[in-house]
N, C-alpha and C positions, 0 to 999 in steps of 0.2 A: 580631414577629420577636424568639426568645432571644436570647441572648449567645454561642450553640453559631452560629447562623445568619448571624449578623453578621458574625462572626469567617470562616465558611466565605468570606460573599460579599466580606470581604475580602482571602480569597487565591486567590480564584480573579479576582479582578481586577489581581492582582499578578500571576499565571501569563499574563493576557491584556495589558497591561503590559509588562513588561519582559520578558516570555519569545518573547511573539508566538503564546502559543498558537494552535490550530486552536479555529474553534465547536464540531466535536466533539469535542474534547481538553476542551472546557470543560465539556461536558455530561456527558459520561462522568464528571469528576470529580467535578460537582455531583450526579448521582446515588447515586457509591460514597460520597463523605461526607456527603448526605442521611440514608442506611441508618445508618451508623454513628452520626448524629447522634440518631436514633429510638432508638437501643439504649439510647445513654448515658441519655437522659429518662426511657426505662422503670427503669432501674437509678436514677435522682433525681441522676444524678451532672453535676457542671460541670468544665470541661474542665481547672482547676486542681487537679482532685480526682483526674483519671485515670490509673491506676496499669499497667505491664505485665500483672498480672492482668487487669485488666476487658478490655485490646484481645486477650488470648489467649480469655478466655470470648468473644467476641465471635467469631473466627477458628473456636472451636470451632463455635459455633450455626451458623454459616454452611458449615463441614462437613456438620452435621447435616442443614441441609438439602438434602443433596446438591447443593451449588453446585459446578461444577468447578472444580477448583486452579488453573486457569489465571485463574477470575475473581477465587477467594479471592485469591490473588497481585496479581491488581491493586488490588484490595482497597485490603490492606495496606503497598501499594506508594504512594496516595494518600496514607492515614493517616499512614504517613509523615513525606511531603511537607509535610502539616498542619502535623505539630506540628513540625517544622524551622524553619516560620514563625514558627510561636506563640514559638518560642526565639529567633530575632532579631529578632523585633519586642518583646520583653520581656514577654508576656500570660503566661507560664510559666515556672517556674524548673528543672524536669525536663522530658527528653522521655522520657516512656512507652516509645518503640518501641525506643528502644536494646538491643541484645539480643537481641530477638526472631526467630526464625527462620521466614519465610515456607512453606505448604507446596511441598513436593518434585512437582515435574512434569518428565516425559519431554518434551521440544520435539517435535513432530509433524514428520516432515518433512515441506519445502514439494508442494504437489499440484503436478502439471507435467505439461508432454506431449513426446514423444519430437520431433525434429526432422522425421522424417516425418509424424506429424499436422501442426505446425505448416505445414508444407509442404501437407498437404492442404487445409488452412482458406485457407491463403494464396490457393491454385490455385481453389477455390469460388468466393472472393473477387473476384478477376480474372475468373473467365467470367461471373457477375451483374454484371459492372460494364459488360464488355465486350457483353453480349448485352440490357443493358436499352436503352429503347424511352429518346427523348428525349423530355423536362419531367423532373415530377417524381421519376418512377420512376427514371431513370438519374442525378439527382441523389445519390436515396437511397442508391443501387448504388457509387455512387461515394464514398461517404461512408463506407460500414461497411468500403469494401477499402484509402480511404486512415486510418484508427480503427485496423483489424486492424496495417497496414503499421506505422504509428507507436508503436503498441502493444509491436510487437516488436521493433520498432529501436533502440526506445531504451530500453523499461525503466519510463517513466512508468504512476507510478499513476493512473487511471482518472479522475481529481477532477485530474489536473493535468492531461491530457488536453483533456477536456471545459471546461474552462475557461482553454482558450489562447485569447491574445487574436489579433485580426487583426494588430495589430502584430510578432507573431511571426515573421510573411513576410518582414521587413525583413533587408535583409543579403542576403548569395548563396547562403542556404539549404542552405549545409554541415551547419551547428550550429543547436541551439537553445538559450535561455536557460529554463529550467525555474522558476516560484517553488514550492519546495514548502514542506512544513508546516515553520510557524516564520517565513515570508517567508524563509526561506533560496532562493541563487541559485544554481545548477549548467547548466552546459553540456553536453549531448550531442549526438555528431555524430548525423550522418544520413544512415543510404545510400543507395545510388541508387535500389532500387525504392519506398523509403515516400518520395523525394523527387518520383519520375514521379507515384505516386499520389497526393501530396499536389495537385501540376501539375494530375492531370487532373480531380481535385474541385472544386480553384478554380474551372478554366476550365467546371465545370458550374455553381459557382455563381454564374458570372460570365454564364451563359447566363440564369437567374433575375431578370439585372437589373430590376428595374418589377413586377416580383412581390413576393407577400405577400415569399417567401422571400428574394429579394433586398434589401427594405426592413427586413430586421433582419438584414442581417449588416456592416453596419457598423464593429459592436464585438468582435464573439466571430470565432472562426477557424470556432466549428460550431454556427451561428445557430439557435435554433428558436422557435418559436410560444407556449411554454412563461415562466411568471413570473419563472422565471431569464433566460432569454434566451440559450441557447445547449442543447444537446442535454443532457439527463442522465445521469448513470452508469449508470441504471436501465434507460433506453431500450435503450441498449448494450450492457449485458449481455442484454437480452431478443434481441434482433438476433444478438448473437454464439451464441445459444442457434439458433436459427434456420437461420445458418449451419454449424454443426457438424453440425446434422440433415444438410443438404443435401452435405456432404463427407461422409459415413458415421461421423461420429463420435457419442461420447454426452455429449448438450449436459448433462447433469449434470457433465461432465467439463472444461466449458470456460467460462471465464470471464475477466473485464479481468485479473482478479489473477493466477489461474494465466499468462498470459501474459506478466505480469509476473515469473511465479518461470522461465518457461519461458528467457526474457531472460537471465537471470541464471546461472540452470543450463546452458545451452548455453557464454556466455561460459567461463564455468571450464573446463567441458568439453576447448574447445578451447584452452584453455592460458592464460585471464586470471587475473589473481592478486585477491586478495581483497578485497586496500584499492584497487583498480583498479571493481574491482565496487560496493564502497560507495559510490564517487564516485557512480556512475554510477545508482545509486537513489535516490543522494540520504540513506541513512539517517547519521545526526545518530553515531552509535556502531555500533563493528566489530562489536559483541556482536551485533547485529542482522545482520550479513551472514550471522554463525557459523550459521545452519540449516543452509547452503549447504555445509559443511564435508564432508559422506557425499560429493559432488562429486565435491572434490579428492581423496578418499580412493581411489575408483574410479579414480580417474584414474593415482593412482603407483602401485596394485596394477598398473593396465595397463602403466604406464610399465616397471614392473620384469619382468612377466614377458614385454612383447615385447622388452625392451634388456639385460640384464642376460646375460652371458656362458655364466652358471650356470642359467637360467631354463629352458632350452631343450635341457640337454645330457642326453641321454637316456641308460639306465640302461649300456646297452653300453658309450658310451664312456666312463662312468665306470669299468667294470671290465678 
């Protein structure tokens, strides 16, 4: 191991440390400053040596090779990070990146589906739950309508979803306590239908008791057979693919996440304010709610041309 590699696994143990990073917040970084770490070696250069030029040829190559700007950005967004460390741990006397200007990317906006899909999947949902055959078949049935319900009720990402504990049932099942990335802790409530469907998933897996299925739900709220020990994201998105088919939609179209952006976009829609919204996804910074912002924009165009005095007065009575 260099002195380039040392140094990395030394702040990415500080990111897991004191920041509480994610394993995949940790991988992703270990990867982006892996690549950068390979550049500088072919160029002979050690990281006291590194100059704003070498990390701009470095930005350029990776243009070159048709990397998207979204990844270049994160990129250099790592590197960064890097040598911030290297600057208060004293391994460096300059930081390279000062200055530097990330590439320019357009933010995509978020994919989503109208409140009547959502409505569709929901309605799908309910009648496989309602029309499967008792064991395990209406266990399952009853799994992916109470997944979908919580999905959209609250906003949780997929991974925090999937690895609720059974302890989560505690309390009168208004609210729930959320850990998301960073071990950060958020509350959302919960309405009445993902709290019926939550109801009547227990009481099928409450039916499971003395089964395989029964003897591993112990710990997780959505137990499976799996080295994890509780259902996967992967699983769920295959399923919610499944179901889209079966409401007439296009399972290319439908996913844990979009469900997520659907959450969110709805909320605005009907009149929730932004930093109300970030609560409620749990992101760490409002910059990250800002995709959401076309939302709001729709929304006061509408607001103005159904409210507005002037909006509406047509050309006669102006004359």
């Amino acid at each position: 191991m260099d002195a380039i590699e040392r140094h990395i696994g030394h702040f990415l143990e500080m990111l897991s440390v004191e920041r509480g990073a994610a394993a995949n917040t940790l991988d992703a970084y270990s990867r982006d400053l892996g690549d950068f770490a390979a550049f500088l070696r072919k160029r002979g250069l050690v990281l006291d040596a590194v100059r704003s030029a070498d990390i701009s040829a470095y930005m350029t190559a990776l243009a070159a090779g048709d990397l998207a700007p979204a990844t270049r950005a994160r990129r250099l967004s790592a590197i960064r990070q890097f040598f911030r460390f290297l600057i208060i741990e004293g391994l460096i006397d300059e930081n390279p990146t000062v200055g530097l200007e990330g590439p320019r990317r357009r933010r995509p906006l978020p994919r989503t589906l109208t409140i009547a899909e959502v409505d569709r999947l929901l309605g799908a949902a309910e009648r496989q739950a309602r029309g499967a055959e008792a064991g395990p078949e209406r266990l399952r049935a009853r799994r992916l309508h109470c997944l979908l319900e919580m999905l959209y009720a609250t906003g949780m990402r997929i991974t925090e979803l999937v690895t609720l504990p059974r302890a989560a049932l505690r309390g009168d099942g208004q609210v729930l306590t959320i850990r998301g990335k960073g071990g950060r802790e958020r509350i959302v409530p919960l309405g009445e239908p993902a709290r019926a469907a939550l109801a009547a998933y227990v009481e099928a897996l409450g039916d499971a008791r003395g089964t395989r299925a029964g003897a591993v739900a112990r710990r997780w709220l959505f137990p499976s057979h799996g080295r994890a020990g509780h259902i996967t994201r992967q699983r769920v998105a295959q399923e919610l693919k499944g179901l889209a088919e079966a409401a007439g939609l296009d399972p290319a179209r439908v996913s844990p996440h979009v469900l997520r952006h659907a959450f969110a976009s709805h909320l605005l829609d009907r009149g929730a304010d932004l930093r109300t919204v970030q609560q409620l996804l749990g992101h760490a910074d409002i910059s990250t709610t800002e995709i959401y912002t076309h939302v709001l924009e729709e929304r006061l165009k509408r607001l103005v041309l159904e409210h507005h005095p002037l909006a509406k007065t047509s050309d006669a009575s102006r004359g």
